[in-house]
C-alpha positions, 0 to 999 in steps of 0.5 A: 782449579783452573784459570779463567783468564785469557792466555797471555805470553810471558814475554813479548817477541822482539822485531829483529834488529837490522842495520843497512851494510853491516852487522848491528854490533858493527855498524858503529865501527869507524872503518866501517862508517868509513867504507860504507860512507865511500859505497855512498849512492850504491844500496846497501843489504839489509843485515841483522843476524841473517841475510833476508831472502829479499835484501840486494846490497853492500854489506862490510864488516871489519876485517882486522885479523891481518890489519887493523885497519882492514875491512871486507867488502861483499855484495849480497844478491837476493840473499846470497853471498854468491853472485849468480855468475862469475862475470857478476861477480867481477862486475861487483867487484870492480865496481867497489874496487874502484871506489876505493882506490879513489878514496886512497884504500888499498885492494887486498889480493884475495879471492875473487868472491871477495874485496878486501881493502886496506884503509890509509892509515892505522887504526887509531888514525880513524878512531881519533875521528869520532 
């Protein structure tokens, strides 16, 4: 016997959820609100659980291995984690750099792909603020 009735999916696809400048599961992260907060006026990389072909910005994400208060700071163009040119990526870098410096978060010595910083105090410091 067969069914006459017009075929319907069993479920429904759901839009992938993003968030500007970070992972969805991080965007509640205080050290993250924080450094997103001091990158205030920049854009920011639209995020979910890929980078969009056609998203530019920042994007952070909680870098607590080392620290506890530490995060990671990259920019992503067209897509890319990797600037087009060296001199892009310094250019990127500086940029972010001193924003941070001005706020009293201390740059980590890392790769020049990256910026990692280093938030004035600990991580409960910045957890007692929500």
């Amino acid at each position: 016997m067969t069914s006459t009735a017009p075929h319907t999916p069993a479920t429904a696809v759901q839009a992938e959820e993003t968030v500007l400048g970070s992972l969805p599961h991080e965007a509640a992260h205080p050290l993250v609100r924080a450094a997103l907060a001091i990158l205030n006026g920049l854009p920011r990389a639209r995020i979910g659980r890929t980078i969009a072909a056609d998203t530019t910005g920042w994007y952070v994400r909680p870098d607590t291995l080392a620290s506890p208060a530490q995060v990671t700071v990259r920019h992503v163009h067209r897509g890319s984690l990797r600037p087009a040119s060296a001199a892009a990526r310094c250019a990127y870098r500086a940029v972010a750099a001193e924003r941070f410096a001005r706020a009293g978060w201390r740059a980590l010595d890392v790769p020049p792909t990256v910026l990692v910083v280093e938030a004035p105090g600990t991580l409960a410091d910045w957890l007692d603020q929500d």
